[in-house]
PLY file of the C-alpha trace (Angstrom):
ply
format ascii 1.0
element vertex 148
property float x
property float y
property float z
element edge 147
property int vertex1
property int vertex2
end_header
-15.89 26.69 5.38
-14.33 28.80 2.98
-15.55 29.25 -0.65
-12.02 28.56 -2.06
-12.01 25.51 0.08
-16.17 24.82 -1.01
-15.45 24.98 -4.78
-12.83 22.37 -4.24
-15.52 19.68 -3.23
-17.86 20.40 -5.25
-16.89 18.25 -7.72
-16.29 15.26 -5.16
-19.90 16.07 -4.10
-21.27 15.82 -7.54
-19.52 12.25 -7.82
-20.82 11.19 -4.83
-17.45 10.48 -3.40
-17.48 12.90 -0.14
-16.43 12.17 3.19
-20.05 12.52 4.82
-18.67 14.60 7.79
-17.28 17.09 5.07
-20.36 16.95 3.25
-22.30 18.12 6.12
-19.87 20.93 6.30
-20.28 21.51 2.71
-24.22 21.87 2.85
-24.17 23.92 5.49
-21.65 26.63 3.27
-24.18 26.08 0.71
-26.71 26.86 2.54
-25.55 30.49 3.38
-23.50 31.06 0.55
-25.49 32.55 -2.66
-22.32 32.10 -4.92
-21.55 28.74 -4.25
-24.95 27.67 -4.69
-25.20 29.11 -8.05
-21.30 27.59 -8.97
-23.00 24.16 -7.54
-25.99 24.82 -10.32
-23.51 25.22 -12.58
-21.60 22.66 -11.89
-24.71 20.34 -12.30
-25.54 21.46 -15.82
-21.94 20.49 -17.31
-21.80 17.35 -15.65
-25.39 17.18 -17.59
-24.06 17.99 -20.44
-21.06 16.01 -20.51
-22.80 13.00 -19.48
-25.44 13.23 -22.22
-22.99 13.54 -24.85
-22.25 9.85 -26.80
-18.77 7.70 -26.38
-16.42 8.30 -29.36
-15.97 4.50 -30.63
-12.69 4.40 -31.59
-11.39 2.51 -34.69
-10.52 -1.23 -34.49
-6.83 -0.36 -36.47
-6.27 2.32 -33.35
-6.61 -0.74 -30.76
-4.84 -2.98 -32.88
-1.69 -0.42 -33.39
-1.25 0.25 -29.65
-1.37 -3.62 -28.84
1.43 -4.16 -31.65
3.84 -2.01 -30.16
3.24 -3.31 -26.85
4.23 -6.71 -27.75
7.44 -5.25 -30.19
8.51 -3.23 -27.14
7.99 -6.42 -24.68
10.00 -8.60 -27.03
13.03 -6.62 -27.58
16.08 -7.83 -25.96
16.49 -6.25 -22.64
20.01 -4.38 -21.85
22.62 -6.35 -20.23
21.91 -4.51 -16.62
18.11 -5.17 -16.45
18.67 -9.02 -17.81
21.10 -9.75 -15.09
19.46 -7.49 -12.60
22.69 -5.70 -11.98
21.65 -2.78 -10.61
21.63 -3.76 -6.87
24.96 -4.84 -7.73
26.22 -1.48 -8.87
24.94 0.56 -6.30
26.08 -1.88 -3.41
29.72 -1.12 -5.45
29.63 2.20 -5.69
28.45 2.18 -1.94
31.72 0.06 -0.74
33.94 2.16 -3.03
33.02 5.53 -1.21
33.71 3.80 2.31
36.92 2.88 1.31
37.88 6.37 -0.10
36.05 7.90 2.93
38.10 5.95 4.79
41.67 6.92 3.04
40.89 10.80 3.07
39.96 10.56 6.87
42.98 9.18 7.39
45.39 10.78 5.35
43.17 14.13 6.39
44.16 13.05 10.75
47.42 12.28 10.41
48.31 15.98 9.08
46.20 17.53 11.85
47.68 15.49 14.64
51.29 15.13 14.33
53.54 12.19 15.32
54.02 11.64 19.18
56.80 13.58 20.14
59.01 12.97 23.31
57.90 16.09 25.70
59.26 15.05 28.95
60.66 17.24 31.40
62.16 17.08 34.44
59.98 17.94 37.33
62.24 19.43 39.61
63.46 21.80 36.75
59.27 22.76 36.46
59.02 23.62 39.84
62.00 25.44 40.78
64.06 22.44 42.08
61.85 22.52 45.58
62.30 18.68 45.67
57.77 18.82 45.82
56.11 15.25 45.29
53.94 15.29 42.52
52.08 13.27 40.45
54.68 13.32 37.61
57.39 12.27 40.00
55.83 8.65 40.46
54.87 7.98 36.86
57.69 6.73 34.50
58.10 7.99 30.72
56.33 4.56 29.70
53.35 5.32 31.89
53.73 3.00 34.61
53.88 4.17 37.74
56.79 3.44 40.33
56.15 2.97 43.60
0 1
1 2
2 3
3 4
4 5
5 6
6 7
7 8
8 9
9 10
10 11
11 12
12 13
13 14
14 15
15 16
16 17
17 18
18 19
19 20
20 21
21 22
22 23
23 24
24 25
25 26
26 27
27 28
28 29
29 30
30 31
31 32
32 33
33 34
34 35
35 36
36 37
37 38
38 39
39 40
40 41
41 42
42 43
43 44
44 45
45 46
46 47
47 48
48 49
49 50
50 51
51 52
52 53
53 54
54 55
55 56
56 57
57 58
58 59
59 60
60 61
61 62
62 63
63 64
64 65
65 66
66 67
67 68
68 69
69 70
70 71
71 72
72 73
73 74
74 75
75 76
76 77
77 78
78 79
79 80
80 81
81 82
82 83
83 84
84 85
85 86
86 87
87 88
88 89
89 90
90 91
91 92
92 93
93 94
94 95
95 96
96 97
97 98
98 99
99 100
100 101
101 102
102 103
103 104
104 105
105 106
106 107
107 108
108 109
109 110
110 111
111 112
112 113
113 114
114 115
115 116
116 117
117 118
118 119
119 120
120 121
121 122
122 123
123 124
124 125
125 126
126 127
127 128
128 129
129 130
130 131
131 132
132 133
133 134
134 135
135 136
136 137
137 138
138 139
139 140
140 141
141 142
142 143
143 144
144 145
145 146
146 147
């Protein structure tokens, strides 16, 4: 274990809130390591010192101000949103209304990339030199049916 990484458990280790495995680990760096020890020493004297030192008893009024607000804040109207609970609503709106412009651009966006079907037939004897060949093309009519 590193000492970077041992310094950050010490404090852990002084609260007695460890995992035991890293513990182990953690004893083991201490037990090798001069500087950590004496941060660990340390470490133990301000918890000392901060536990000795007595509670600050706070003023009755203090207590008393904080729970007044509280309760002002609590009874205030609430907006018109968070008294309906319209918030789901909105987003669920929003939501539908960027589909549906999605929707328009995509389409308005295909229609100028692929243009109208256009009538492209030719003949095939004019493709092929007039050869009077069988193809493919010759038994398939301009609807797409084929003749026999």
């Amino acid at each position: 274990m590193r000492c970077s990484k041992a310094k950050r458990y010490l404090e852990k280790y002084l609260d007695g809130e460890l995992d035991p495995h890293l513990q182990a680990k953690l004893n083991a760096h201490l037990d090798v390591c001069a500087q950590c020890k004496s941060w660990l020493v340390d470490a133990k004297k301000l918890q000392l010192m901060l536990t000795a030192l007595p509670m600050a008893d706070f003023p009755s009024w203090v207590h008393n101000q904080i729970m007044d607000k509280v309760h002002r804040l609590d009874s205030q109207n609430p907006g018109f949103f968070r008294r309906y609970k319209l918030a789901p609503v909105t987003a669920m709106l929003t939501i539908a209304l960027s589909l549906l412009i999605g929707i328009k651009v995509g389409t308005v966006s295909y229609k100028n990339i692929v243009p109208e079907k256009q009538d492209y037939t030719i003949s095939t004897s004019v493709a092929y030199g007039g050869f009077g060949e069988n193809t493919i093309l010759d038994y398939v009519s301009e609807n797409g049916e084929q003749d026999e």
